[in-house]
C-alpha positions as CSV (number, residue, x, y, z in Angstrom):
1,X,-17.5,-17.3,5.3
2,X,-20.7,-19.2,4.5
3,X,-22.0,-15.9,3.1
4,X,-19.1,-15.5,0.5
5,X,-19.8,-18.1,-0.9
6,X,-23.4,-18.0,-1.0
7,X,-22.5,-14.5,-2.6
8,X,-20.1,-16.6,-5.3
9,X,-22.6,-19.1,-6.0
10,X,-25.3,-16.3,-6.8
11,X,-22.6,-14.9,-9.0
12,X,-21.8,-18.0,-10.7
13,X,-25.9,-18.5,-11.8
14,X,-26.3,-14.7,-12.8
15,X,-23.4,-15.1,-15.0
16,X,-24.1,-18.7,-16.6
17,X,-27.6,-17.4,-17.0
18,X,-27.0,-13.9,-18.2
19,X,-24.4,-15.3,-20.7
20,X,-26.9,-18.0,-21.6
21,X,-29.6,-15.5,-22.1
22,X,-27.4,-13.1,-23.9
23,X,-26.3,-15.1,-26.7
24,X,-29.3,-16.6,-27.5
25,X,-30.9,-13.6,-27.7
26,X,-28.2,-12.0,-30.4
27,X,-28.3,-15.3,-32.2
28,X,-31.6,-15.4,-32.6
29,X,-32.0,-11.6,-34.0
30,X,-28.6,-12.6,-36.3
31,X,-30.1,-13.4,-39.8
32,X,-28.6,-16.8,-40.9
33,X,-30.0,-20.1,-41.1
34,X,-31.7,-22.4,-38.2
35,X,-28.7,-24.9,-38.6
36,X,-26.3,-22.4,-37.9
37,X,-28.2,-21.1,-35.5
38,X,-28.5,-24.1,-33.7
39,X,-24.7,-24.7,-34.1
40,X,-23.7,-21.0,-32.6
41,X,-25.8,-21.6,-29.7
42,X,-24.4,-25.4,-29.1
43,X,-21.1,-23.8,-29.2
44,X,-22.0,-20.9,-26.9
45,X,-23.3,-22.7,-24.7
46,X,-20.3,-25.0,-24.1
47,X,-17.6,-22.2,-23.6
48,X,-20.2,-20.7,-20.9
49,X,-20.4,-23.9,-19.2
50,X,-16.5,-24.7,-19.7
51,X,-16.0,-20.7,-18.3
52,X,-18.9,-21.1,-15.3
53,X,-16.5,-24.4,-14.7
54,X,-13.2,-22.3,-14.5
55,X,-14.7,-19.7,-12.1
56,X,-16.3,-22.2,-10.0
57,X,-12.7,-23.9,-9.1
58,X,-11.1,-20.8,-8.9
59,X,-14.2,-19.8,-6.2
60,X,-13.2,-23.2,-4.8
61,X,-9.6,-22.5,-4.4
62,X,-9.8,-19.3,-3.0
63,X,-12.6,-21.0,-0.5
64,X,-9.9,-23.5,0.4
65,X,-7.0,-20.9,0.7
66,X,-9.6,-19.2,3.5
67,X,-10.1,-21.9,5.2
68,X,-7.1,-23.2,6.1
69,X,-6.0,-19.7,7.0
70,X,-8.8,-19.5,9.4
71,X,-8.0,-23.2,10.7
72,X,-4.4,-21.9,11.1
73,X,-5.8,-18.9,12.9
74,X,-7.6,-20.9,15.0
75,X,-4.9,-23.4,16.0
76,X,-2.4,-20.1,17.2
77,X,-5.4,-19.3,19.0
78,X,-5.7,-22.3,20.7
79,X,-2.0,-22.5,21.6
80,X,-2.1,-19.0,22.6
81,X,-4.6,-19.8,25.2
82,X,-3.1,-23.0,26.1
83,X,-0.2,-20.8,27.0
84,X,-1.8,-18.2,29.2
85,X,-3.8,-20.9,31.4
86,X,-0.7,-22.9,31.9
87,X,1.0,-19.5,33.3
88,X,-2.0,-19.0,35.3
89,X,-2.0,-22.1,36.7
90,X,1.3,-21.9,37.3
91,X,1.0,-18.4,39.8
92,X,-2.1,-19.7,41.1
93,X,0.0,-22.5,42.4
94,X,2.8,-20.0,43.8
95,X,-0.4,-18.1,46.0
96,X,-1.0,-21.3,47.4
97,X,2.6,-22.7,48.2
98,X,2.8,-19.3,49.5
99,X,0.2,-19.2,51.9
100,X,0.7,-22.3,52.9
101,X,4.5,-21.6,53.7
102,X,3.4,-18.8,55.6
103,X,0.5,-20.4,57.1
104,X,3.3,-23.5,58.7
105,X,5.5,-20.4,59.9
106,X,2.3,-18.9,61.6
107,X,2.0,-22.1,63.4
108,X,5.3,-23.1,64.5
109,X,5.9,-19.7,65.6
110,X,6.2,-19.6,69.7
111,X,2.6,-17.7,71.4
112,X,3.8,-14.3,72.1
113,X,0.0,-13.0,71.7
114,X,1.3,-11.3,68.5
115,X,0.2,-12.0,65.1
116,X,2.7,-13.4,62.4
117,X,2.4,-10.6,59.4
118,X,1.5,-11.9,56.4
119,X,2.4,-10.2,53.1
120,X,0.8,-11.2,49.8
121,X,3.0,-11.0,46.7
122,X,1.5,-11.0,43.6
């Protein structure tokens, strides 16, 4: 994400510059006078700043709109997660009560010489 908008704020300079460059170039090769020359570039130069202004917010707002879709993301990720550990706790626990059931049958079973037989579900 830190790239895109690296790639935005290259795009943003290219454009205020090129714009910049642009219009003072044409003005400059317009014949009229240095006052109205002066005035046409003034002028220019504040509608590229007020448009580099627009396009930067609407880089920010789109910069925002990611974000909280990646933190949103990130949080059903988390509970996600959250979720499968608790369900493995949950059959790791089972094994144990399991073994441990079968391990109190094993001794409280009478000494025959045979083994108790011991299944493992799972």
């Amino acid at each position: 994400m830190a790239e895109h908008e690296g790639d935005i704020g290259v795009f943003l300079a290219g454009f205020v510059i090129g714009g910049m460059v642009g219009s003072i170039v044409a003005l400059l090769l317009a014949p009229q006078s240095g006052e109205e020359t002066r005035t046409l570039i003034h002028d220019r130069s504040i509608e590229l700043k007020d448009k580099a202004v627009e396009k930067a917010e609407e880089a920010r707002i789109k910069a925002e709109a990611a974000a909280a879709e990646a933190r949103a993301r990130a949080d059903e990720l988390a509970k996600l997660t959250q979720e499968k550990a608790l369900e493995m706790k949950k059959k790791g626990e089972e094994v144990v009560q399991s073994y441990r059931s079968k391990g109190d049958a094993a001794k409280s079973a009478p000494a025959t010489g045979e083994t108790p037989e011991v299944t493992v579900e799972g």
